[in-house]
N, C-alpha and C positions, 0 to 999 in steps of 0.2 A: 560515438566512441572515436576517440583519436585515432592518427595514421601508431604513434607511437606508443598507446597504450597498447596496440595490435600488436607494432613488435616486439613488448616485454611480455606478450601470450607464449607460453610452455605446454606442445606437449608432454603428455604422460602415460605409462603405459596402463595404469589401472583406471581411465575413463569411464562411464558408468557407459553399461553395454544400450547401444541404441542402433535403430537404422539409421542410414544418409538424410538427411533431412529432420529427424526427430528430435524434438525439443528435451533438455536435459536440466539438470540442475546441478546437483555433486554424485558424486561415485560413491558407494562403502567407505569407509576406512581402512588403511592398512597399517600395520606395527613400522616401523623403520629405525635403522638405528642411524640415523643421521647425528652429523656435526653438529650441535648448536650452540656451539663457540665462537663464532663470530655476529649471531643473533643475539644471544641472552647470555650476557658477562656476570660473571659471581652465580652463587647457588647451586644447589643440586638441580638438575635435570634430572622426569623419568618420564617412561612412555609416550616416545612421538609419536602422533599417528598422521599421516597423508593422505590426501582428498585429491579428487579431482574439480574443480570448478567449471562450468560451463559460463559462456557469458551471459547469461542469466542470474547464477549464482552469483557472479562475479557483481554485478550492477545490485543484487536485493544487499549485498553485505557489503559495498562500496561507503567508507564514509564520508565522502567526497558530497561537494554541492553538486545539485542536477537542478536543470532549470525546466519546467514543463508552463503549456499555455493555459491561463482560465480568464476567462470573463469579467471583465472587470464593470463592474454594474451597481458602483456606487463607493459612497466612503462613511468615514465618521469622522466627524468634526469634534475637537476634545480643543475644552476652551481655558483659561487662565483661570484661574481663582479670585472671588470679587479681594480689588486692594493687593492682588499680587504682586505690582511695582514697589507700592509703599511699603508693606511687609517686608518685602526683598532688600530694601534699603535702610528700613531700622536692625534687621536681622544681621546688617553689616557691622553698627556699631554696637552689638549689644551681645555680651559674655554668650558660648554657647549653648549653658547649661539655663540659659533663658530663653532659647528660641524656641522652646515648646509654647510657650503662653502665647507664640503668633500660628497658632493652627491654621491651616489652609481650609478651606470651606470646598467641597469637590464639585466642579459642575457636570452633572451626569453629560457623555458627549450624544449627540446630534447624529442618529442614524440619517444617513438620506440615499434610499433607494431608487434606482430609476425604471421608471417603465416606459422606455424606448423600444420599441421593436425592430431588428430586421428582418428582411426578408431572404431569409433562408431557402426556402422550396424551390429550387430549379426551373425558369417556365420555359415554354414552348419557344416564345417571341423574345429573345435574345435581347432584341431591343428595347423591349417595352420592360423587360427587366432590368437592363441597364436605366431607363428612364425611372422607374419607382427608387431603384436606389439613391440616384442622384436626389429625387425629391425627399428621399428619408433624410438622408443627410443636410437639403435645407432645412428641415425640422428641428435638427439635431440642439441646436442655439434657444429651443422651446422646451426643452426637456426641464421637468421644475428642478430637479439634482442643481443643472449650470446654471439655473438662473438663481439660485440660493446660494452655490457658491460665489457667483460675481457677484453680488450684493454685500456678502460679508462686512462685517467692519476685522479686518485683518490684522487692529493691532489687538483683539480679543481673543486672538485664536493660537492657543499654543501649537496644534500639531492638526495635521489632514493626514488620514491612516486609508486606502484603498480598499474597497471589499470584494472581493472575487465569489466565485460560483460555476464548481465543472457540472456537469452535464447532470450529475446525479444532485443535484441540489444544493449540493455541499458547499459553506462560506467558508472563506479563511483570507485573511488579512495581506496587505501588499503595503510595505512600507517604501515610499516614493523620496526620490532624493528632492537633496534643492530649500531652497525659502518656500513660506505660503502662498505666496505670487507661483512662482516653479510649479508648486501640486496643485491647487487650480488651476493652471494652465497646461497640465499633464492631465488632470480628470476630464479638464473641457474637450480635449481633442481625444480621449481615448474612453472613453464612458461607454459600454455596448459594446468594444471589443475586444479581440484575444490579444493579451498581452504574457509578455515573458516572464514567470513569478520565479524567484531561487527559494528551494529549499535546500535544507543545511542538508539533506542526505536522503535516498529510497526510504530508510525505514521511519516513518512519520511517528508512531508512538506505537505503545503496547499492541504488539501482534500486527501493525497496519503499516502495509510498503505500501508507495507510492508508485504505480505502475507505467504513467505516461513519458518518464523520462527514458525508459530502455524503446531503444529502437527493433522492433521484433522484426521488421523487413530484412535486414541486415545480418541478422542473429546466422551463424553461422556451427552447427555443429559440432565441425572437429576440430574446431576452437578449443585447448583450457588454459585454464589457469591450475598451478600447483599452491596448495590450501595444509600446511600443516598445524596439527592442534597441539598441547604438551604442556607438561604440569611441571611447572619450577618452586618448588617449596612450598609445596601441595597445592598450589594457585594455580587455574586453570588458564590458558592462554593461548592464543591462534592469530596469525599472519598468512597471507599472502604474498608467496616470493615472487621474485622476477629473475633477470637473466641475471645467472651465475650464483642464484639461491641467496638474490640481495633482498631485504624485507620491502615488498612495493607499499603493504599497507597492512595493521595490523587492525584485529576486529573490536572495537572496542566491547561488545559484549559477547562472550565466547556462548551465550546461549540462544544467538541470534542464529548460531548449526542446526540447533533442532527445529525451526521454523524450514529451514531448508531441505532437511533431509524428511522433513513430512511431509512439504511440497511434491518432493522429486518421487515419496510414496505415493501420495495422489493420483497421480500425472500418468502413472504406471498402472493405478487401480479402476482411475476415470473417465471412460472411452470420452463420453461428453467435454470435461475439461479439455484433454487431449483436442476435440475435434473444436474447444472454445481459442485456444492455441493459436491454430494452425491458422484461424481464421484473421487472428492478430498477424501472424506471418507472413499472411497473404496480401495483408492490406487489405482486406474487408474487412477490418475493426479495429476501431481504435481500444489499447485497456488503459483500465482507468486506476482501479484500486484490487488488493490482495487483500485480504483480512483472514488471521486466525483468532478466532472465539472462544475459551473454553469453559463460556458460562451460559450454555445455550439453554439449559431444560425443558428441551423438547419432550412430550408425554408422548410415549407411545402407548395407546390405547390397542386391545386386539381388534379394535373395527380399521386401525391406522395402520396394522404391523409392516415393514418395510418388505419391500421383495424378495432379499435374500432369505429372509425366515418361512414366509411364504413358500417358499418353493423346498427349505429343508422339510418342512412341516408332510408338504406332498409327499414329498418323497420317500420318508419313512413311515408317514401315514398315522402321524402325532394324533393321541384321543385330544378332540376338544380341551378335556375338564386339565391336561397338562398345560396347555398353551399358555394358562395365565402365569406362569411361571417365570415366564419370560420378562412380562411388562415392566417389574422394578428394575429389572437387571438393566435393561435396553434405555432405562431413564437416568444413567450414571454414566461416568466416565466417556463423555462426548465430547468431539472437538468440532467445531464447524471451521469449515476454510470457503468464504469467498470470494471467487474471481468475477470482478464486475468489467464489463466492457460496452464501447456503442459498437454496435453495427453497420454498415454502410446501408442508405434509407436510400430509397428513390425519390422519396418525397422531401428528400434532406432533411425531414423530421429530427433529431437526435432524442433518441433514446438510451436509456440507461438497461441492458440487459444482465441480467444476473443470475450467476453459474453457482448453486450451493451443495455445497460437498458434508455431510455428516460421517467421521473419523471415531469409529470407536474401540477404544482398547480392550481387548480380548483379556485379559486380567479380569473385566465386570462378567465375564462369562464363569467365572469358577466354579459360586453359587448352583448354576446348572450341570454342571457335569457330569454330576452323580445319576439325578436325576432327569436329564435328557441327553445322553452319553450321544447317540446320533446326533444331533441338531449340533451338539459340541463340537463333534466331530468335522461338521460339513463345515461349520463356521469356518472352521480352525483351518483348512484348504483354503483359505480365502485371504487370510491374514499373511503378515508379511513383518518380518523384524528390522527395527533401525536403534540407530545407541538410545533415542526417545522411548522405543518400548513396542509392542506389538499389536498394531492395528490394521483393522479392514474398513470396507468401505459399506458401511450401514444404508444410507440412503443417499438419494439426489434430487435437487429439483434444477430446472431453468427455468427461466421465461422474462418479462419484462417490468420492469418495475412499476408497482402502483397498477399495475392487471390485476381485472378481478377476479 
């Protein structure tokens, strides 16, 4: 984050309440009856409402590029179509309503993966690790990726597309500037490692931020930002102001709030995530990805039921033959939120650790109220309201990925 984006930070006085150090997201809502005549000209205005932003909130709802590191460990070669010159040159002289009859033929493109290794793990002999590297890297010129790419016949090749891969497995594409010459000679020298990818913004697609561009070292609590939301001719709408309530950035989707303020329930709900956090904070862990899910159908069976039921069940001393009562209920209305992140390894291993959050709305509890008016009851101490609706926190797991 810039020195300057720090000075257009506002505080506010409705912050969402946390201690000195405590990671946040947005505040409540509050009514306000703000000016919004010099934001939003023409139309009726009604109900503003005001947030607090933490920078956190600020970076998941930013729609600004971020640029984060992944692995670049290969490309795809996408080649011309047989006769594309000649095509291209009668297609000059010939009416447009006939350049259909010169269809292009597609040539599927040319994955090429590399299986170069380095040497990651940390040794004892400082030396003798600087020595293997050196010798990887004479290898480097042996890796078959560059030796397919030098070889190319270059005037066949329409385009070279980069293929990336963070920690969690995950591919996604790196379009490299320059001529064919240029991207071969950008793959040759960077194939196996981390380079700099832009993506157009945190929030990657449905439900999925992008978590390695915010800096969580840095993150600073009593930091915010001022976030107002408000319906202009019955259209929903929301910006972010700066100094003197100037618009810094407005949200292109006003329903990217409720990913945030079910986060910011979380966070509140899930000592775990909280302590997956702090860990980010600390520098013992890089995060990598957020996801919210809302098509998880998880079965809970009663040999599976989660802990919170468990212990209503105890406590008021539920007959067996009610319990089943539960299980449709508890297989509706779920939302899953994952925070995936690596750890710091000794072995410099990198792993992909994952923190899963089950979010379920107390609305699927209705069904039982009548008939387990307790367990209703205990749930319902447990839930918490946001303008999304009224959820707790049903289950959790961690651990690593791909563990049996």
């Amino acid at each position: 984050m810039t020195n300057s984006s720090r000075n257009r930070m506002r505080m506010t006085g409705d912050k969402a309440k946390s201690r000195p150090g405590d990671i946040w997201v947005i505040s409540k809502g509050k009514l306000t009856d703000m000016d919004l005549s010099r934001i939003c000209e023409g139309g009726e205005t009604e109900t503003v409402t005001a947030y607090s932003l933490s920078e956190l909130g600020r970076y998941l709802l930013n729609p600004n590029p971020i640029q984060v590191e992944k692995k670049l460990i290969g490309c795809e070669v996408h080649y011309y179509p047989p006769y594309y010159k000649i095509k291209s040159k009668i297609r000059k002289i010939l009416p447009k309503k006939l350049h259909g009859l010169l269809k292009d033929e597609q040539i599927p493109p040319d994955a090429l993966l590399s299986n170069y290794v380095t040497n990651k793990a940390p040794m004892n002999d400082k030396d003798l690790e600087l020595h293997l590297n050196r010798v990887m890297e004479l290898l480097r010129p042996y890796d078959p990726v560059i030796k397919k790419l030098l070889d190319l016949d270059q005037s066949k090749v329409a385009d070279i597309v980069g293929t990336c891969q963070d920690v969690g497995g995950n591919l996604s594409y790196l379009n490299i500037q320059g001529s064919i010459d240029d991207k071969i000679g950008y793959l040759t020298e960077f194939i196996y490692k981390n380079v700099g990818v832009i993506l157009d913004k945190a929030y990657i697609s449905d439900g999925l931020f992008e978590m390695k561009g915010f800096d969580f070292q840095s993150y600073e609590a009593e930091k915010s930002y001022r976030l107002i939301k408000f319906f202009i001719n019955g259209e929903a709408k929301a910006c972010v102001l700066g100094v003197d309530d100037k618009v810094e950035c407005w949200i292109e989707d006003v329903k990217l709030l409720h990913y945030l303020q079910l986060f910011a329930q979380l966070i509140k709900m899930n000592p775990k995530l909280n302590k997956s956090l702090k860990l980010c904070m600390t520098g013992k862990a890089e995060p990598m990805k957020l996801f919210f899910n809302r098509q998880l159908g998880i079965d809970y069976s009663e040999a599976n039921l989660p802990e919170i039921y468990r212990r209503a069940f105890e406590m008021h001393d539920i007959a067996p033959s009610k319990k089943s009562i539960i299980k449709p209920v508890l297989n509706h209305s779920q939302l899953g939120v994952t925070f995936n992140y690596v750890p710091q390894s000794r072995t410099g291993a990198d792993r992909l650790f994952v923190n899963f959050s089950v979010m379920h709305n107390f609305k699927a509890l209705e069904p039982i109220k009548d008939a387990l008016p307790q367990v209703y009851s205990e749930i319902n101490k447990s839930a918490s309201i946001t303008e999304v609706g009224k959820f707790y926190l049903l289950d959790s797991f961690r651990g690593y990925k791909d563990d049996s």
